[in-house]
Structure formats: structure tokens, C-alpha cells
C-alpha positions in Angstrom: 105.1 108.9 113.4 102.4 109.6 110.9 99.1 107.9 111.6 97.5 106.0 108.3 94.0 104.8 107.3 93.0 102.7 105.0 89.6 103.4 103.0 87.7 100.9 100.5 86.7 103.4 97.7 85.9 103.8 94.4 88.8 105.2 92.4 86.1 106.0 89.3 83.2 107.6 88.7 80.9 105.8 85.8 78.5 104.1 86.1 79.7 100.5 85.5 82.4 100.8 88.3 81.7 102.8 91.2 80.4 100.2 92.9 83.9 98.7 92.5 85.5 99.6 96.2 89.7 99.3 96.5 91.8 99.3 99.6 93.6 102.8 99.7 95.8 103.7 102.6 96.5 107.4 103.2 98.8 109.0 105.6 96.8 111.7 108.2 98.7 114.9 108.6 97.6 117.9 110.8 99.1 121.3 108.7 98.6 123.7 112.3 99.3 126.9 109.8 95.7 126.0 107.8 94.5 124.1 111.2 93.0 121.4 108.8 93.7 118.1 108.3 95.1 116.6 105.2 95.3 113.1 103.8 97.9 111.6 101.7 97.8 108.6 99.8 101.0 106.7 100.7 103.6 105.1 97.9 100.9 106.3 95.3 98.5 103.8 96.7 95.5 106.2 94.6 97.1 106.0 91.6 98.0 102.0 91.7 94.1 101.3 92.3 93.2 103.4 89.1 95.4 100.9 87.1 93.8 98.0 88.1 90.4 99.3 87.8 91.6 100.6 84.5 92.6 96.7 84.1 89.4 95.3 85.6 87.2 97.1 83.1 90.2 96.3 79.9 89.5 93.0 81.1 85.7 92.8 81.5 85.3 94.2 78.2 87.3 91.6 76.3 85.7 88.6 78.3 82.4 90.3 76.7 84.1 91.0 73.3 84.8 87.4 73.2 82.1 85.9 74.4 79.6 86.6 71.7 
């Protein structure tokens, strides 16, 4: 059974949003030919938290579109 953990972090790196911190859970794998360890993001967790920053920031920017 793989072992997981679950990180908050910034899936972007501008200034507006990386303060912005998402729940990611990666699986922890141990490749013994490299003797490293190696972190997978599971059920393309990574990618999921980029689309809703990318939504966040489509969304902030109309609220400030419209508000002026």
C-alpha cells in the first residue's frame, strides 16, 4: 500500500497568487534502483488545483472588470 501526503501549495508562480495555497495529495514511492524517493500527485490532483486557480484569477478579474 502506497503511503500519501497531502501538501497546501501554490500551484503558480506570479505574484498575485502564490500566496494562494491548495490541498494536493501525492502518493510517496521509494524507486530502490535510484535509492530516491519520488512523489506522485494522485488522480491528477496537481493539475485539478491549476484549473481552479486558473478559475480563481478568471474570476477575480471580472469581479474587478465589473466593478468599475
Amino acid at each position: 500500500m502506497a503511503e500519501t501526503i497531502t501538501f497546501h501549495m501554490s500551484v503558480d508562480d506570479t505574484p498575485e497568487t502564490r500566496g494562494d495555497q491548495y490541498l494536493v495529495t501525492v502518493y510517496v514511492e521509494y524507486a530502490h534502483d535510484q535509492q530516491k524517493f519520488k512523489l506522485l500527485d494522485v488522480q491528477n490532483e496537481v493539475p485539478a488545483a491549476q484549473e481552479v486557480a486558473i478559475k480563481e484569477t478568471i474570476d477575480d478579474l471580472t469581479a474587478q472588470a465589473f466593478s468599475r
